[in-house]
C-alpha positions in Angstrom: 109.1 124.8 80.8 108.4 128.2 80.8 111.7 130.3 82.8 110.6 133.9 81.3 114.2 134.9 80.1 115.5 137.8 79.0 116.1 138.4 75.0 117.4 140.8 72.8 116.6 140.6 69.1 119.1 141.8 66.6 118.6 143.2 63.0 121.7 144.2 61.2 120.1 147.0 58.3 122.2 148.3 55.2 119.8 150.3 53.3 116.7 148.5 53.5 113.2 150.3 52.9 112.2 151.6 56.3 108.3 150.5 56.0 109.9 146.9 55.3 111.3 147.6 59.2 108.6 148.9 61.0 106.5 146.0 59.8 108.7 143.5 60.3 109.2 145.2 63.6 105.4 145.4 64.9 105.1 141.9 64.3 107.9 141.0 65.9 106.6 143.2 69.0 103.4 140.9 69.1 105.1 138.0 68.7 107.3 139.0 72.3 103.5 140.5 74.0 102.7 136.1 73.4 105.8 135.0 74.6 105.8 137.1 77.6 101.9 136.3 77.8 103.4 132.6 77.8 106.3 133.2 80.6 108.6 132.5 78.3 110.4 135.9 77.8 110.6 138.6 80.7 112.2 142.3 79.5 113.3 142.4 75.9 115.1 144.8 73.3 115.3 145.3 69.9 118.7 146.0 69.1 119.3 147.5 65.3 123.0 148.0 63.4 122.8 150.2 60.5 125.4 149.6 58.2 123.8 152.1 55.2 125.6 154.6 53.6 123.0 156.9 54.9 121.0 156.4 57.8 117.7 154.2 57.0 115.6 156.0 59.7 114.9 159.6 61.5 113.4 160.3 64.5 110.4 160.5 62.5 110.3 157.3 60.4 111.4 155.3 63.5 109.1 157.0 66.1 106.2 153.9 64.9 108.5 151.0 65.3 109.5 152.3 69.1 106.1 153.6 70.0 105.3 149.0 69.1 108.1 148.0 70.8 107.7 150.3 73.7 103.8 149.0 74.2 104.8 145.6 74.9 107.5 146.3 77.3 110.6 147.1 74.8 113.2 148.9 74.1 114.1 150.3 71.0 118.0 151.0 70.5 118.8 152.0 67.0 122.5 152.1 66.2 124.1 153.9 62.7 127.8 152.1 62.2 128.7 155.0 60.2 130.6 151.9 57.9 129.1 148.4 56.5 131.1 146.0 58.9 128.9 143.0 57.1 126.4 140.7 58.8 128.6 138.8 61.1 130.5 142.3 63.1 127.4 143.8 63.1 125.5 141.2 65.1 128.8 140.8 67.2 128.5 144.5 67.7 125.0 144.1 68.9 125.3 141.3 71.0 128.2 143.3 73.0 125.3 146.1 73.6 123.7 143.8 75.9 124.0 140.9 78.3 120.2 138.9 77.6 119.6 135.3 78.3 118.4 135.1 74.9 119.7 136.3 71.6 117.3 135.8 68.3 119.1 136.8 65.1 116.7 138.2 62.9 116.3 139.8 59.5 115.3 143.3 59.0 113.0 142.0 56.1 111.8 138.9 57.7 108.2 138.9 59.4 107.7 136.1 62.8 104.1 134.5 63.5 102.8 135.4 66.6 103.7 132.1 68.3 107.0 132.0 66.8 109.4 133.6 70.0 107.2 131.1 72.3 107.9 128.4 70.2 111.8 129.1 69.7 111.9 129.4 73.3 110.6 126.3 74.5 112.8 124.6 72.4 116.3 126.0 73.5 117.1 124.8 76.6 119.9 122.3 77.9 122.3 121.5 74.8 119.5 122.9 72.3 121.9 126.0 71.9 120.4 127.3 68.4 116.9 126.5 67.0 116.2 127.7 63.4 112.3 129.0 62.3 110.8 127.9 59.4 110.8 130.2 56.1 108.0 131.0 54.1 107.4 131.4 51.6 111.0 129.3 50.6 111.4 126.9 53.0 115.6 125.8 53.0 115.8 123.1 51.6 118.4 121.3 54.0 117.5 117.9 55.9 116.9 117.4 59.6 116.2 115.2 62.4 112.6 114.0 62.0 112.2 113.3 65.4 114.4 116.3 67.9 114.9 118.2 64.7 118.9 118.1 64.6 120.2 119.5 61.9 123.9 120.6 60.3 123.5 124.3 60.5 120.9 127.2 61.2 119.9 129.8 58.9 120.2 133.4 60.5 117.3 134.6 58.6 115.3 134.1 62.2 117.7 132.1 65.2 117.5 132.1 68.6 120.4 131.0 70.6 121.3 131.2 74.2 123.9 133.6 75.6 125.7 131.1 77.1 126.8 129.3 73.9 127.2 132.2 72.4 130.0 133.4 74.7 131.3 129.7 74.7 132.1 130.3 70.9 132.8 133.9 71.0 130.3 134.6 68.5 130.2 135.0 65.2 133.9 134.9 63.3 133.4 137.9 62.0 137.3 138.2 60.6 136.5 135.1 58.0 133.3 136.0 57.0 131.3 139.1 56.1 127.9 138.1 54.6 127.8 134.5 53.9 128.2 131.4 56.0 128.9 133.1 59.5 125.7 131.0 60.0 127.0 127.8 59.1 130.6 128.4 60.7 128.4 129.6 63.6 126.3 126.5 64.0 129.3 124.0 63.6 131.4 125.4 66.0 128.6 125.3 68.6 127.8 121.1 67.8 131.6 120.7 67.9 131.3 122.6 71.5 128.9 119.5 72.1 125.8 121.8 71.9 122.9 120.8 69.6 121.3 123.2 66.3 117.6 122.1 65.8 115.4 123.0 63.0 112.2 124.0 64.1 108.7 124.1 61.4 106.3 125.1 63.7 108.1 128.3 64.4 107.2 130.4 61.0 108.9 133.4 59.5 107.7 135.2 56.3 111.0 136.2 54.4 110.4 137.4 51.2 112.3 135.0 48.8 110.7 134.5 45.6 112.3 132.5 42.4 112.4 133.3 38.8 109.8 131.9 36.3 113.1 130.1 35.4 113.1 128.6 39.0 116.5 130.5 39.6 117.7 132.7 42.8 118.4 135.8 41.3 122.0 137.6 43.1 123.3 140.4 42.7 127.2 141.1 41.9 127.8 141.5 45.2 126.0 138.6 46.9 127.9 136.6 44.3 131.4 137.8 45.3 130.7 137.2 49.2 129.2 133.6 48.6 132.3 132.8 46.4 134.7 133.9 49.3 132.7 132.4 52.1 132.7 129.5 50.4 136.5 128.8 50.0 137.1 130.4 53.8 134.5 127.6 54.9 136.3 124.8 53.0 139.8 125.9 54.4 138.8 126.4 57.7 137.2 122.9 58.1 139.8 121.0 57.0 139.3 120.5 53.6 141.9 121.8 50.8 141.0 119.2 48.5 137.5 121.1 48.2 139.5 124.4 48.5 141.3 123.4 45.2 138.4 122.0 43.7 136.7 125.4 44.4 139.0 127.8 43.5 139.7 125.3 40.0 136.1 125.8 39.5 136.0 129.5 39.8 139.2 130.1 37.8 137.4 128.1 35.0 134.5 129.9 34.9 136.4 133.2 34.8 133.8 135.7 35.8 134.3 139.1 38.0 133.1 138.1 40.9 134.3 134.9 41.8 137.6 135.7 40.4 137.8 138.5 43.1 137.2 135.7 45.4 139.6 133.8 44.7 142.3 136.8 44.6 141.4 137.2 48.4 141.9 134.1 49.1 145.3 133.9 47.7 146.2 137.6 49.7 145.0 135.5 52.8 146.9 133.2 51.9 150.1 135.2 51.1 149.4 137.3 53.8 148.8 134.7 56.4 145.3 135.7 57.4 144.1 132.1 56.9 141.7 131.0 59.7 142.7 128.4 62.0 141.6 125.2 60.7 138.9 123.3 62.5 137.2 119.6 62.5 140.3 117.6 60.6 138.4 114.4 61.2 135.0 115.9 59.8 132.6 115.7 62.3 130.0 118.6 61.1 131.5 119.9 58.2 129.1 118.8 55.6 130.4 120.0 51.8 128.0 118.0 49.3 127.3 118.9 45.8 127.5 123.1 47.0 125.7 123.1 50.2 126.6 122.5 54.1 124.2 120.0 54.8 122.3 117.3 53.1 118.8 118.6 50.6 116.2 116.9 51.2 114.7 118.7 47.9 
């Protein structure tokens, strides 16, 4: 039922190409002029973090992107952090800049359908405290429900989720993880809460993914340090140091820069008794099978 909520959207930015904003951005704007059209949204902002080195926009570059938020009833408020606090401070940051109903997690890159607010929306209500948009043109490759569409995480690429469970969780745990699986820590603590993660298809969002002509994901130094980490810190925290010692087995065998780094801050966690507190001991959501948090279905 439509209850015409409040929403912020958040974007956290760190040195993307500014035309890559503003379109995502005007989409996103038309999206919000449906879902107001529908009664599902009521006043809305568009809350962006900058964590780049140098600021991504000017007055100029950004005057398009406000002057499309502002013609569907927006508000624009553009924050530069002045530091990269990673993905999960900075949308804690953002969420603490307002108090909406509604909070949809969004990526600077990532491009919504017009129907794609309205459709989150409806479906987050009750216990339905997260609902996840399809990607395109990569769709992730995790199972779900086939019938209410639960499923064991939601991808922060394009999330909505209700203030309420937000708060109930305190957010994102922004002191375990910087880039990778605050989602997945995110989604788990929320179903262990009792609140429900859904997968939604119809709601689409273009994120531009592409594969190799060797079918691999191409990462950077960087994004493989951070997935390395996340990936141990995820392990430990859900009660599972057999897969923590598997893991850091694993990376000491393979040797490389990255993941060797990872594993020598998770041993100055360790040491240093930064260790998060451990969640889930009889397993309930945490899902660790073959590398990913959740069953593939391909």
């Amino acid at each position: 039922m439509a209850d015409g909520r409040s929403l912020a959207v958040q974007s956290v930015l760190y040195g993307n190409p500014a035309d890559d904003i503003v379109r995502a951005g005007v989409a996103l704007a038309n999206s919000v002029k449906w879902a107001r059209a529908d009664g599902f949204v009521s006043e809305w902002v568009l809350h962006l973090g900058d964590c780049s080195p140098e600021p991504v926009f000017d007055d100029a570059s950004i005057a398009p992107l406000r002057e499309a938020v502002e013609a569907h009833a927006g508000v624009l408020e553009y924050t530069v952090f002045g530091a990269n606090l990673g993905s999960a401070a900075g949308h804690n940051t953002l969420a603490a800049q307002s108090r909406s109903d509604l909070v949809l997690i969004l990526n600077p890159d990532a491009q919504v359908s017009p129907d794609t607010v309205s459709v989150l929306a409806a479906r987050v209500s009750g216990r339905i405290a997260l609902a996840e948009a399809r990607q395109v043109p990569l769709e992730h490759p995790k199972d779900f429900r086939k019938y209410d569409g639960d499923t064991s995480w939601a991808s922060t690429a394009c999330a909505l989720t209700t203030r309420e469970a937000f708060d109930a969780v305190a957010g994102f745990d922004s002191e375990t993880f910087f880039l990778y699986c605050d989602d997945v820590d995110y989604s788990w603590r929320l179903r262990l809460a009792g609140y429900r993660v859904v997968y939604e298809p119809a709601a689409a969002v273009f994120h531009d993914k592409r594969l190799t002509l060797t079918g691999d994901w191409p990462a950077s130094s960087a994004e493989i340090y951070y997935s390395a980490e996340a990936a141990i810190l995820l392990a430990y925290k859900y009660s599972r140091p057999d897969l923590v010692r598997s893991i850091v087995a694993q990376y000491r065998a393979e040797g490389s820069e990255p993941v060797m780094r990872a594993v020598a801050e998770y041993e100055s966690r360790r040491i240093g008794d930064r260790l998060p507190a451990q969640l889930d001991p009889e397993h309930k959501v945490g899902q660790f099978i073959n590398g990913n948090y959740a069953v593939h279905r391909f």
